[in-house]
C-alpha positions as CSV (number, residue, x, y, z in Angstrom):
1,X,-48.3,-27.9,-37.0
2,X,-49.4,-28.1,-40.8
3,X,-49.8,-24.5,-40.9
4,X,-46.3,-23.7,-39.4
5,X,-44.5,-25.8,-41.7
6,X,-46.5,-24.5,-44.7
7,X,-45.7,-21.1,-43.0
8,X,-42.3,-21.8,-42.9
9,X,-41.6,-23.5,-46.5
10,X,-43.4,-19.7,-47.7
11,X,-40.8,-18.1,-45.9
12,X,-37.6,-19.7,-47.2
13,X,-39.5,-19.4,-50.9
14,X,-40.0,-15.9,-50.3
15,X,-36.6,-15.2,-48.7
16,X,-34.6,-17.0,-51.5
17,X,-35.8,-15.5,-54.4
18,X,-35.7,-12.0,-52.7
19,X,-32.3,-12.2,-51.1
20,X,-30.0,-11.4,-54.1
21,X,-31.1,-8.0,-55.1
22,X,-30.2,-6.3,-51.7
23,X,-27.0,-7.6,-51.7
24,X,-26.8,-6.8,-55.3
25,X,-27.8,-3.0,-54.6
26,X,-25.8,-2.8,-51.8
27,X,-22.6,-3.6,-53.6
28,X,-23.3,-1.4,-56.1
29,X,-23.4,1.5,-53.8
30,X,-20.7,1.0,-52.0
31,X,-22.1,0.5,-48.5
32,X,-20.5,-0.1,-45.2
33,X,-21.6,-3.5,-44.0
34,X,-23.6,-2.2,-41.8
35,X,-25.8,0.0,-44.2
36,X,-25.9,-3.6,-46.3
37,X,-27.2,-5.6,-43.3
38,X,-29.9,-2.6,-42.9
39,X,-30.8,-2.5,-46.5
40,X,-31.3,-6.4,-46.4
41,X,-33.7,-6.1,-43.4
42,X,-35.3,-3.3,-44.6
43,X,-36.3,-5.0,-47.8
44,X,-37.1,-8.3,-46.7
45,X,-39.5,-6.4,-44.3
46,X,-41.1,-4.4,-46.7
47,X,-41.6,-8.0,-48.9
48,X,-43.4,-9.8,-45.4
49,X,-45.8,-6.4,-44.9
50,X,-46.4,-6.5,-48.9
51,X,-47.3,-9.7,-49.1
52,X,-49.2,-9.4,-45.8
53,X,-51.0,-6.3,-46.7
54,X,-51.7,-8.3,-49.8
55,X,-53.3,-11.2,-48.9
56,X,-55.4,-9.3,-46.1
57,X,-57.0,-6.4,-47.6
58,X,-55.8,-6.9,-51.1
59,X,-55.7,-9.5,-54.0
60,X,-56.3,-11.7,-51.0
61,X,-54.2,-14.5,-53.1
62,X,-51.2,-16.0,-52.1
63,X,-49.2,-14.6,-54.2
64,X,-45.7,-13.7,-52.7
65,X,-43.9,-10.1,-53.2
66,X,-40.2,-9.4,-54.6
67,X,-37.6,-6.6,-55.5
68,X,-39.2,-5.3,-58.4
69,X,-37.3,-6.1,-61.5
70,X,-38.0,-2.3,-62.7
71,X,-37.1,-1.0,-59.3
72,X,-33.8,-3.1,-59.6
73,X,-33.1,-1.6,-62.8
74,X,-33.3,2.0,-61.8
75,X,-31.2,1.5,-58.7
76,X,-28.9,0.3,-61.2
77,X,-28.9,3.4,-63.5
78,X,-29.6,5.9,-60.7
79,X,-25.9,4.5,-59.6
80,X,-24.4,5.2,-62.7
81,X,-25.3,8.9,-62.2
82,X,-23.3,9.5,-59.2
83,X,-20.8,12.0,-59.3
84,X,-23.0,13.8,-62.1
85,X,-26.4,14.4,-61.4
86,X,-26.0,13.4,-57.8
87,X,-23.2,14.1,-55.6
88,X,-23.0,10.9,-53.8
89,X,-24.7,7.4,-53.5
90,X,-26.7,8.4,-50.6
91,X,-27.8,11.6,-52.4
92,X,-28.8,8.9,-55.0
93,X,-30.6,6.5,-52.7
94,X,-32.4,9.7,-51.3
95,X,-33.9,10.7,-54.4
96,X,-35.0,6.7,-54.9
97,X,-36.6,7.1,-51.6
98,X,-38.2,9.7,-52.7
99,X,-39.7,8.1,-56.5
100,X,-40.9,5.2,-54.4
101,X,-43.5,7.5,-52.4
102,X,-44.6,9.2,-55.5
103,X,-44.9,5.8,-56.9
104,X,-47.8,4.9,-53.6
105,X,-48.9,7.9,-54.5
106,X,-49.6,7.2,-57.9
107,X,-50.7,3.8,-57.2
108,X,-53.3,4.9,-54.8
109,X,-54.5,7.2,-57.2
110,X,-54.8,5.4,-60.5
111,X,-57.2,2.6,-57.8
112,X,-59.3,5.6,-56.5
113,X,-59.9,6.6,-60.0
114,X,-60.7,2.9,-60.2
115,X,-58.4,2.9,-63.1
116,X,-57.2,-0.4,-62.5
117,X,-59.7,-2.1,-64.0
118,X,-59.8,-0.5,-67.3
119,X,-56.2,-1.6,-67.3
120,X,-56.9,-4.9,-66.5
121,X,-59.1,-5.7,-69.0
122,X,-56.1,-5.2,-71.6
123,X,-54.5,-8.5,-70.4
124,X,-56.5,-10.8,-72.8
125,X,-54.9,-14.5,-73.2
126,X,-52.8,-13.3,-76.1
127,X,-50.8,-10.9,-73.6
128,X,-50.4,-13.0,-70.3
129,X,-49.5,-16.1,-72.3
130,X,-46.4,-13.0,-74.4
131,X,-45.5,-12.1,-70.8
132,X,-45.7,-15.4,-69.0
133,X,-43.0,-16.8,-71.7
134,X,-41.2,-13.6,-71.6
135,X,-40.6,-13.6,-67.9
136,X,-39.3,-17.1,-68.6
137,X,-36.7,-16.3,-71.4
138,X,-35.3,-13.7,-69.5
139,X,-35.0,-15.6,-66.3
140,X,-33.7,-18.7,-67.7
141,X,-30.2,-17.2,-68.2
142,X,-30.3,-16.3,-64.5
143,X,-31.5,-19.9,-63.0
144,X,-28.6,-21.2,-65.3
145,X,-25.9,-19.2,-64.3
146,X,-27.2,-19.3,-61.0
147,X,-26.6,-23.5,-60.9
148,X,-23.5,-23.8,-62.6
149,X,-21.8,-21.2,-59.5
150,X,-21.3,-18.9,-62.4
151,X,-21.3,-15.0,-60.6
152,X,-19.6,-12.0,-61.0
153,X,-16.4,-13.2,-59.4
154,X,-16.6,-16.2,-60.1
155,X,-16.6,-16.7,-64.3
156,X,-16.2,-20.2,-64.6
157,X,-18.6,-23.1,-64.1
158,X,-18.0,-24.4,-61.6
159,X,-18.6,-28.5,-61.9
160,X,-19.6,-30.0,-58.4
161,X,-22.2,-26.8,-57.9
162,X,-24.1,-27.8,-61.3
163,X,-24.1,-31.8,-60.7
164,X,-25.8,-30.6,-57.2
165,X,-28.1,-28.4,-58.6
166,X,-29.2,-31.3,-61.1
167,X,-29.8,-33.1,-57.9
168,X,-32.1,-30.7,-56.3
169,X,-34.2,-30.0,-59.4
170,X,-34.8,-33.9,-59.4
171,X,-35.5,-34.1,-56.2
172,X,-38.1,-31.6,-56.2
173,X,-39.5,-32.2,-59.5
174,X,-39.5,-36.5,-57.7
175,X,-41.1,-34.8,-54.6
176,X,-43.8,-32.7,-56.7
177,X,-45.0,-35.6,-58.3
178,X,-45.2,-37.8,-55.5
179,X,-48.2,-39.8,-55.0
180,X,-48.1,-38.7,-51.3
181,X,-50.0,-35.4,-50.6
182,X,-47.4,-34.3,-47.4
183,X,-44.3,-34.9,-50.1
184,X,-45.9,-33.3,-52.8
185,X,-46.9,-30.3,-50.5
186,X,-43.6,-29.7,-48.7
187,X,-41.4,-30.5,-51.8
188,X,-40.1,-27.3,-51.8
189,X,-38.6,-26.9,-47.9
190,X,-37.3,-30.5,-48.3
191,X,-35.5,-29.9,-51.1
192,X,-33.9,-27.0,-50.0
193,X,-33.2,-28.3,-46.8
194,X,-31.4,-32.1,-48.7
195,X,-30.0,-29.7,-51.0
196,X,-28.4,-27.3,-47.6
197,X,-27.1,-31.2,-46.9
198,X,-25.4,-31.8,-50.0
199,X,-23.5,-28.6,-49.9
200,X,-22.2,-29.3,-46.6
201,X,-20.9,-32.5,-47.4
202,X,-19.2,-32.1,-50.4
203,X,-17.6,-28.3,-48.4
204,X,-20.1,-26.1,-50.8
205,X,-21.5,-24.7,-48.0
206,X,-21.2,-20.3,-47.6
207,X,-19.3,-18.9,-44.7
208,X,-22.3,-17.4,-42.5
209,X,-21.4,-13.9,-41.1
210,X,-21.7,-13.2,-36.9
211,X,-24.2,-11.0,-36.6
212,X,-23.1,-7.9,-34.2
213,X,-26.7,-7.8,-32.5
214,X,-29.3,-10.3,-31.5
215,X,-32.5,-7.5,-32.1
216,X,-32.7,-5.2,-34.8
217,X,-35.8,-3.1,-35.7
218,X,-35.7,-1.2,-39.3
219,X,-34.7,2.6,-39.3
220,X,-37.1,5.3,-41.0
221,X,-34.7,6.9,-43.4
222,X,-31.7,5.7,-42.8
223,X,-30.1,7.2,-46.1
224,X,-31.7,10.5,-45.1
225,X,-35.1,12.4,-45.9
226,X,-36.3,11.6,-49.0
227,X,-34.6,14.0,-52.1
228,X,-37.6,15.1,-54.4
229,X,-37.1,16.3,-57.7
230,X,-38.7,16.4,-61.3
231,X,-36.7,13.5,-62.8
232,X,-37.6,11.5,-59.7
233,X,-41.1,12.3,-60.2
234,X,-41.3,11.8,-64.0
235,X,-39.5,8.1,-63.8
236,X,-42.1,7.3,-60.5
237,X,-44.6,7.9,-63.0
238,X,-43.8,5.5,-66.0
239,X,-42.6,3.4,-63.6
240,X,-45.7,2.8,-61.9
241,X,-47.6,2.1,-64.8
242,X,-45.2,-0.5,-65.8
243,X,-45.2,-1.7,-62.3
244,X,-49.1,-1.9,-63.0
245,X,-48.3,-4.3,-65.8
246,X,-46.1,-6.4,-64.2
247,X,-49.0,-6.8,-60.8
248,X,-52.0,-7.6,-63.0
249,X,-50.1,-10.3,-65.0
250,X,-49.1,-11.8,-61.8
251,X,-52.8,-12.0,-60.7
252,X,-54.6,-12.8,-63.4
253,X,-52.4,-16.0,-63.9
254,X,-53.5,-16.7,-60.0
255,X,-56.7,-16.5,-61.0
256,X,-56.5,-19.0,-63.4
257,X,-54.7,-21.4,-61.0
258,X,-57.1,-20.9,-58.1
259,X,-60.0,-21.6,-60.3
260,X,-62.0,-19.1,-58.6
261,X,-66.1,-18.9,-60.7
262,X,-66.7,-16.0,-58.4
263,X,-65.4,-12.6,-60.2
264,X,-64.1,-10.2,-57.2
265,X,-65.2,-6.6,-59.5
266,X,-62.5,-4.6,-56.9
267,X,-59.6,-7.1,-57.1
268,X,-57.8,-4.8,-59.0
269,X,-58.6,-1.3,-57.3
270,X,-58.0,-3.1,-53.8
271,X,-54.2,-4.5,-55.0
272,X,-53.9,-1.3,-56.3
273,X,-54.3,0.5,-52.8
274,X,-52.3,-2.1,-51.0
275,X,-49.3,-1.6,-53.3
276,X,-49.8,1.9,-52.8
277,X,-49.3,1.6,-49.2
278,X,-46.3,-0.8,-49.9
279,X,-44.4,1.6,-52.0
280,X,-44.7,4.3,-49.0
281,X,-43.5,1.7,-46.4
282,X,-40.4,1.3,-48.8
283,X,-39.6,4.4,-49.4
284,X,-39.6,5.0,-45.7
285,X,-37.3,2.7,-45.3
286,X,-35.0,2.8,-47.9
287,X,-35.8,-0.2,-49.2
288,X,-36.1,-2.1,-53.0
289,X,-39.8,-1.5,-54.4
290,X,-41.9,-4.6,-54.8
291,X,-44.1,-6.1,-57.2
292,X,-46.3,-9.5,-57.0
293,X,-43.8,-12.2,-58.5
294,X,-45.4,-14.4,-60.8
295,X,-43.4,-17.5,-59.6
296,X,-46.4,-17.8,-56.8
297,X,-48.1,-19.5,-59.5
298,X,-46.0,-22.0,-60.2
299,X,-45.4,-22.8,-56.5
300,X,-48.7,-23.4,-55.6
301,X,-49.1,-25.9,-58.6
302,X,-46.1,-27.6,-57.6
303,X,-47.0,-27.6,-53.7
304,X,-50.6,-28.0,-54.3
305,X,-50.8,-25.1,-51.1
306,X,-54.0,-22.7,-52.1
307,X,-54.6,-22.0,-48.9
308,X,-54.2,-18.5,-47.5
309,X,-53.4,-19.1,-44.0
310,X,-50.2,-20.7,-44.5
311,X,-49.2,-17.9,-47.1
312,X,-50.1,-15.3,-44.3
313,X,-47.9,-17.1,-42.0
314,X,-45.0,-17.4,-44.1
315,X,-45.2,-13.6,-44.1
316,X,-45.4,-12.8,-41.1
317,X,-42.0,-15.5,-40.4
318,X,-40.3,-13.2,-43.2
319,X,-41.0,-10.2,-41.0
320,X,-40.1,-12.0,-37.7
321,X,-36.9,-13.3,-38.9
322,X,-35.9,-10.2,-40.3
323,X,-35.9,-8.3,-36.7
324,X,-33.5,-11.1,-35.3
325,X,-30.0,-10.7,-37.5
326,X,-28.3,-14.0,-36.3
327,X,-31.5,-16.0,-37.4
328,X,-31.9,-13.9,-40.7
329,X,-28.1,-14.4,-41.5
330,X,-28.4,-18.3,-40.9
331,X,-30.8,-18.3,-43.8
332,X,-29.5,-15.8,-46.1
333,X,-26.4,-18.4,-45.9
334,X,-28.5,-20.5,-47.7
335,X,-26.2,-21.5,-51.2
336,X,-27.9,-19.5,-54.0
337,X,-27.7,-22.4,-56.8
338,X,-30.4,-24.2,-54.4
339,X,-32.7,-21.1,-54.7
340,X,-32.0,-21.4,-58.5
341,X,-32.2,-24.7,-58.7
342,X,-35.8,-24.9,-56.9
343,X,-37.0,-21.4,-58.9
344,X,-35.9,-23.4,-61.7
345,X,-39.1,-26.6,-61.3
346,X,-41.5,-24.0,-59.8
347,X,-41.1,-22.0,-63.4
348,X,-41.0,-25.3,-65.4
349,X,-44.9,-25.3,-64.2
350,X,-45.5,-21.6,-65.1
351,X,-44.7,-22.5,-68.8
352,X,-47.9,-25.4,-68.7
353,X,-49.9,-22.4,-67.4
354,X,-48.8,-19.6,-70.0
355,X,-49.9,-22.4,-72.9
356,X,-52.9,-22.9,-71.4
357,X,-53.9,-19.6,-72.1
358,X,-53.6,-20.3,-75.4
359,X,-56.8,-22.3,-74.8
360,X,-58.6,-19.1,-74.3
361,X,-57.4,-17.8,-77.5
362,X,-60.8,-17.1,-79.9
363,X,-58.8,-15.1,-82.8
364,X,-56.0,-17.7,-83.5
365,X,-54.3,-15.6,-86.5
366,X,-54.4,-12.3,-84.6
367,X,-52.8,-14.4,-81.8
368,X,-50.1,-15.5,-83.8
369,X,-49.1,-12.3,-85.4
370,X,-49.3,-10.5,-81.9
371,X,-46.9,-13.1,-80.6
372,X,-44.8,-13.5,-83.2
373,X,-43.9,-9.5,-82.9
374,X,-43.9,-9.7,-79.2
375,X,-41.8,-12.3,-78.7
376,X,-39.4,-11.1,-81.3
377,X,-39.5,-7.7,-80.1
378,X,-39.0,-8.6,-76.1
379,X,-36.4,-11.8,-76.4
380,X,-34.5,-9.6,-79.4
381,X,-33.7,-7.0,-76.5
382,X,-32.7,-9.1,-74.2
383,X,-29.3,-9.9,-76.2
384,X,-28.7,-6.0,-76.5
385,X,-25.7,-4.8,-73.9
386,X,-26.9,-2.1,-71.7
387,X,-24.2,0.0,-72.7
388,X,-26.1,1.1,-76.4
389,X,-28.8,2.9,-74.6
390,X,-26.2,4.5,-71.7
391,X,-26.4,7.8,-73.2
392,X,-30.3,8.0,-73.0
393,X,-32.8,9.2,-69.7
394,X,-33.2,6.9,-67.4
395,X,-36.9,5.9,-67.6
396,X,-36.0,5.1,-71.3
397,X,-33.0,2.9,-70.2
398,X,-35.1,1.2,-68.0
399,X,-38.3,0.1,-70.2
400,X,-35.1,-0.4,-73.5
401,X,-33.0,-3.1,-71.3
402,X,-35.9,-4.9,-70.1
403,X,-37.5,-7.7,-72.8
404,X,-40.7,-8.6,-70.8
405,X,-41.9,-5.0,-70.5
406,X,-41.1,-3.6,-74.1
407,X,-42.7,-6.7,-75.3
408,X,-45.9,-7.0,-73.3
409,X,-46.1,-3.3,-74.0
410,X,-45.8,-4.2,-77.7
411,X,-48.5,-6.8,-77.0
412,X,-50.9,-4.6,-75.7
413,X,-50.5,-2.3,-78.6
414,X,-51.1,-4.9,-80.9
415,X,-53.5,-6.7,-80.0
416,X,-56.2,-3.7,-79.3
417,X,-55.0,-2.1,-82.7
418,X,-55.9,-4.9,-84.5
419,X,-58.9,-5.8,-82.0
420,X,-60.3,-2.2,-83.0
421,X,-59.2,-2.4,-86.5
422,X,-61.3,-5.9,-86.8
423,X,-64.5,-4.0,-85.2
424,X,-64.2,-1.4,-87.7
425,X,-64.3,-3.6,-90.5
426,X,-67.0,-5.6,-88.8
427,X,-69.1,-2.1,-88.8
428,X,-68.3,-1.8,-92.1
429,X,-69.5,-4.8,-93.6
430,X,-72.7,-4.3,-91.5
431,X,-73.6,-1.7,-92.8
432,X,-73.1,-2.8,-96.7
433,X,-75.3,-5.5,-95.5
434,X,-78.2,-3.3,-94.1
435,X,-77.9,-0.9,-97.6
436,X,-78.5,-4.3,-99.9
437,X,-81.3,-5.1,-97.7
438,X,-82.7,-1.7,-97.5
């Protein structure tokens, strides 16, 4: 019974943090509500095998998957080219479809070159403490937005939505502090489900759709066969490698919360393969390409859940649910400042574990120059409107308007220029040593 309520607390986790971007995407393109429902299910699906796939044959951590922020980003763009380089939004979506295969592709390619490691050993303490408080700076407009009922239609704060948002964070930060193990464990699911309460009584609560049919299964290119082309090909390509990024940040940092003393050598090349085989399942069906979501972290430090079993089950629910529409629109009704206001203690604990890598830290002054560029760098994008960099490619559009990339890029950069720089002078002062001695 343990396990199923674990199961289940994974689920709504998963399934609140993923549900926006669908809807998002779907909006965007204009699609009938039908197509929406479809690319809803679709992505959800793809998010249950992921994780799944994952945990099985893959990372094996329970760490959860979610619309990739870069993928979100070039749905976005690839939008803003219809009617120019594509005729229509499903001519758009096709071509999408297709940069998510090349991107398995790609992913299963870099792993069988066993690639992945030799990128893996570039995130050093210096860059997963730069991207751990990146990812936080760029989400914290987000969570806030999200609890004061601020949205596109809606502008204005909206009063009783915030004062019940404060509620739920206090609840679950009460709950994840508890001194009782079951409290502290199922903090999350009980706060969502006090907070689903709250929102009913005080007539908060979202109008939740009829669904037209009780069993749906998802369709294999439902926006058409996939459209390749070189553009496609070329953004798949950068994107992957910044997808790369994003998936051995999210690990590592599970790593350090697990406490594992064993070192797993194929981690790495084995995530690598399983995302691979994820980005083909999503471009099969249409969906939004995923990426492991460094919030897994944080919610196993607030649950205190390591296990795999119940993550494993929480993914499988995510795919079950998604095949039944009446069950899947029930939760998806779920009020989004709850989400927020959950997301918003689980990444409060993600900011103890990004200074604790400062711990690791043996250079302190190359640390603190690396950061200070970094984190000037990535937060000073953040602020820039996405309409300065319209006029340039895509790819470019997509690494410019997002602050966590360009800066943990930077990072990277930095810290093994100066790493190598410091090894040269080390040489060098070795060998004026060994010519005064000889």
């Amino acid at each position: 019974m343990k396990g199923i309520l674990s199961g289940l607390q994974w689920m709504m986790f998963m399934i609140a943090g993923a549900i926006a971007a669908p809807i998002a995407i779907a909006d965007l393109y204009n699609l009938t509500p039908l197509e929406a429902s479809g690319l809803i299910q679709s992505t959800l699906i793809t998010l249950g095998i992921a994780g799944f796939l994952q945990g099985v044959i893959g990372h094996k951590f329970p760490i959860h998957e979610g619309p990739a922020g870069l993928w979100w980003s070039i749905f976005t763009i690839y939008a803003s080219l219809v009617g120019g380089l594509y005729s229509s939004s499903i001519a758009a979506l096709q071509a999408l479809s297709a940069g998510m295969i090349c991107s398995g592709v790609l992913f299963i390619l870099i792993s069988a070159f066993k690639l992945m490691d030799k990128i893996a050993r570039l995130f050093t303490p210096t860059v997963t403490f730069i991207y751990l408080l990146l990812l936080i700076f760029q989400l914290s407009g987000s969570f806030m937005k999200g609890m004061m009922g601020i949205t596109s239609s809606h502008t204005l704060l909206d009063v009783k939505v915030f004062v019940l948002s404060v509620i739920v964070i206090c609840i679950t930060f009460g709950l994840g502090n508890s001194r009782f193990v079951l409290l502290r464990q199922f903090s999350v699911i009980i706060s969502i489900s006090i907070g689903c309460l709250l929102f009913i009584i005080c007539d908060k609560m979202p109008v939740i759709s009829p669904a037209d049919t009780l069993f749906k299964l998802p369709q294999i290119f439902p926006f058409g066969s996939p459209r390749f082309d070189s553009g496609t090909a070329t953004t798949a390509f950068l994107l992957t490698l910044l997808l790369i990024t994003n998936a051995l940040a999210s690990i590592r940092l599970m790593e350090t919360v697990m406490k594992q003393k064993k070192l797993d050598h194929n981690r790495y090349l084995r995530a690598g393969f399983a995302s691979g085989i994820t980005h083909f399942i999503g471009g099969s069906f249409g969906a939004i390409g995923s990426v492991p979501i460094s919030g897994a972290a944080g919610y196993v430090e607030q649950t205190g859940m390591r296990e795999q079993k119940s993550f494993l089950i929480g993914c499988i629910l995510v795919i079950s649910v998604s095949l039944f529409p009446p069950i899947m629109n029930v939760i998806s009704g779920i009020p989004a400042p709850i989400g927020y206001a959950v997301t918003f203690v689980i990444f409060v604990k993600i900011v103890g574990l990004s200074l604790k890598e400062l711990k690791k830290v043996l250079h302190e002054e190359r640390t603190f120059v690396v950061s200070g560029v970094s984190l000037l760098v990535g937060v000073g994008l953040m602020f820039i409107p996405t309409s300065a960099t319209s006029h340039l490619s895509p790819i470019v559009i997509a690494i410019l308007n997002n602050g966590l990339i360009c800066g943990s890029l930077l990072a990277i950069i930095l810290e093994q220029a100066l790493m190598w720089k410091d090894a040269n002078r080390y040489e060098d002062c070795k060998k004026s040593i060994d010519n005064l001695e000889g």
